[in-house]
C-alpha positions as CSV (number, residue, x, y, z in Angstrom):
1,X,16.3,-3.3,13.1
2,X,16.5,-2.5,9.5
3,X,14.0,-0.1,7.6
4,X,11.3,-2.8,6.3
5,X,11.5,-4.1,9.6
6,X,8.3,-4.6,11.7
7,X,7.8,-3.5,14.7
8,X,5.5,-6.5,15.2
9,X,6.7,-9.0,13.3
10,X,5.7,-12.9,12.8
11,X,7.1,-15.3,15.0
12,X,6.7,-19.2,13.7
13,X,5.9,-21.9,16.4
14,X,9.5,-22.7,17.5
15,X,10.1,-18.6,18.8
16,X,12.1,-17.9,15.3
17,X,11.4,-14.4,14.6
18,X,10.9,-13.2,11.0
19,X,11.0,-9.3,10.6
20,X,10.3,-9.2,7.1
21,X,6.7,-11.0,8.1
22,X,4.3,-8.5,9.8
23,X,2.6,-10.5,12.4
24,X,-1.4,-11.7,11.4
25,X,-4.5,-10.4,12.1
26,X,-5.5,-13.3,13.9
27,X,-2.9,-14.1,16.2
28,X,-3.1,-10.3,17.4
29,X,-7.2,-11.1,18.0
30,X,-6.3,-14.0,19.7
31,X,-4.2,-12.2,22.1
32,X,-6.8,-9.5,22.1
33,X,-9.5,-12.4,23.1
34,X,-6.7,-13.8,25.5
35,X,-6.4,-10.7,27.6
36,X,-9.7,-9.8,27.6
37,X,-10.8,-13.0,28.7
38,X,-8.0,-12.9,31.5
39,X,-9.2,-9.7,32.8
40,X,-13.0,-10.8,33.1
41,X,-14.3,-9.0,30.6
42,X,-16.7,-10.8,29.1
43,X,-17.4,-8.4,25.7
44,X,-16.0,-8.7,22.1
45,X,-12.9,-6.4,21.4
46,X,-11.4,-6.3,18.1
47,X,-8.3,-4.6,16.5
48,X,-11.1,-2.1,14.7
49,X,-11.7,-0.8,18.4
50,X,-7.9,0.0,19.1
51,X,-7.6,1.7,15.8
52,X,-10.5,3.7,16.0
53,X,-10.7,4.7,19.4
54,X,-7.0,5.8,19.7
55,X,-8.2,8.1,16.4
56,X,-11.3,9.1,18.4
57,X,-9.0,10.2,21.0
58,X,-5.8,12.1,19.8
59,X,-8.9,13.7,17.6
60,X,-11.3,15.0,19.7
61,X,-9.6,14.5,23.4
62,X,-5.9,14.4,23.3
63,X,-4.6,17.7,25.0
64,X,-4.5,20.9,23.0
65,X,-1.5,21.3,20.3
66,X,-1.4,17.6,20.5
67,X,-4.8,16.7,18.6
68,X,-4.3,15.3,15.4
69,X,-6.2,16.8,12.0
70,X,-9.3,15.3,10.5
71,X,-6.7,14.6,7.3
72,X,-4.4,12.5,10.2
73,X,-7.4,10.4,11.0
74,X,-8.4,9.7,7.4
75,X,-5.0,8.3,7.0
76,X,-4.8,6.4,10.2
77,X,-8.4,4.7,9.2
Protein backbone atom coordinates (compact mmCIF):
# COMPACT_ATOMS: atom_id res chain seq x y z
CA UNK A 1 0.00 0.00 0.00
CA UNK A 2 1.53 3.26 -0.77
CA UNK A 3 0.43 6.67 0.84
CA UNK A 4 -2.22 7.87 -1.96
CA UNK A 5 -3.45 4.58 -1.85
CA UNK A 6 -7.14 3.89 -1.21
CA UNK A 7 -8.36 1.86 1.12
CA UNK A 8 -11.29 1.31 -1.32
CA UNK A 9 -10.14 1.59 -4.41
CA UNK A 10 -11.74 1.02 -8.05
CA UNK A 11 -11.70 -2.29 -9.50
CA UNK A 12 -12.52 -2.33 -13.50
CA UNK A 13 -14.76 -5.22 -14.79
CA UNK A 14 -12.04 -7.91 -15.32
CA UNK A 15 -11.01 -7.75 -11.17
CA UNK A 16 -7.81 -5.32 -12.08
CA UNK A 17 -7.43 -3.31 -9.06
CA UNK A 18 -6.47 0.47 -9.47
CA UNK A 19 -5.32 2.04 -6.05
CA UNK A 20 -4.81 5.33 -7.34
CA UNK A 21 -8.80 5.32 -8.34
CA UNK A 22 -11.09 5.66 -5.22
CA UNK A 23 -13.96 3.43 -5.79
CA UNK A 24 -17.57 5.45 -7.10
CA UNK A 25 -20.28 6.48 -5.37
CA UNK A 26 -22.50 4.39 -7.22
CA UNK A 27 -20.98 1.14 -7.21
CA UNK A 28 -20.76 1.52 -3.27
CA UNK A 29 -24.87 2.30 -3.41
CA UNK A 30 -25.31 -0.49 -5.46
CA UNK A 31 -23.79 -2.70 -2.93
CA UNK A 32 -25.51 -0.71 -0.29
CA UNK A 33 -28.95 -1.57 -2.30
CA UNK A 34 -27.60 -5.20 -2.85
CA UNK A 35 -27.33 -5.96 0.82
CA UNK A 36 -30.15 -4.36 1.89
CA UNK A 37 -32.17 -5.98 -0.49
CA UNK A 38 -30.51 -9.49 0.54
CA UNK A 39 -31.32 -8.98 4.07
CA UNK A 40 -35.17 -8.13 3.46
CA UNK A 41 -35.17 -4.83 4.15
CA UNK A 42 -37.21 -3.23 2.09
CA UNK A 43 -36.21 0.75 2.86
CA UNK A 44 -33.81 3.12 1.04
CA UNK A 45 -30.21 3.36 2.67
CA UNK A 46 -27.76 5.61 1.27
CA UNK A 47 -23.97 6.35 2.00
CA UNK A 48 -25.35 9.84 3.67
CA UNK A 49 -26.86 7.40 6.42
CA UNK A 50 -23.45 5.54 7.20
CA UNK A 51 -21.71 8.85 7.41
CA UNK A 52 -23.97 10.55 9.49
CA UNK A 53 -25.13 8.07 11.77
CA UNK A 54 -21.59 6.77 12.62
CA UNK A 55 -21.05 10.82 13.50
CA UNK A 56 -24.30 10.74 15.41
CA UNK A 57 -22.83 7.94 17.28
CA UNK A 58 -19.07 8.42 18.30
CA UNK A 59 -20.82 12.02 19.07
CA UNK A 60 -23.48 11.67 21.31
CA UNK A 61 -23.26 7.64 22.24
CA UNK A 62 -19.83 6.31 21.87
CA UNK A 63 -18.52 5.53 25.47
CA UNK A 64 -17.03 8.31 27.55
CA UNK A 65 -13.31 9.49 26.65
CA UNK A 66 -14.09 8.05 23.33
CA UNK A 67 -16.78 10.63 21.91
CA UNK A 68 -15.56 12.67 19.39
CA UNK A 69 -15.82 16.84 19.46
CA UNK A 70 -18.47 18.77 17.65
CA UNK A 71 -15.18 20.29 15.55
CA UNK A 72 -14.54 16.11 14.69
CA UNK A 73 -18.03 15.89 13.34
CA UNK A 74 -17.89 19.13 11.30
CA UNK A 75 -14.91 17.56 9.57
CA UNK A 76 -16.23 14.16 9.12
CA UNK A 77 -19.57 15.79 7.42
Amino acid sequence: VQPHDFIFPAMSANGIVHPGQPISHDTVQKWINQSTAGAGILDNFSTHCFRRGGAQYWFMFAPVGQRWTLAKVRWWG
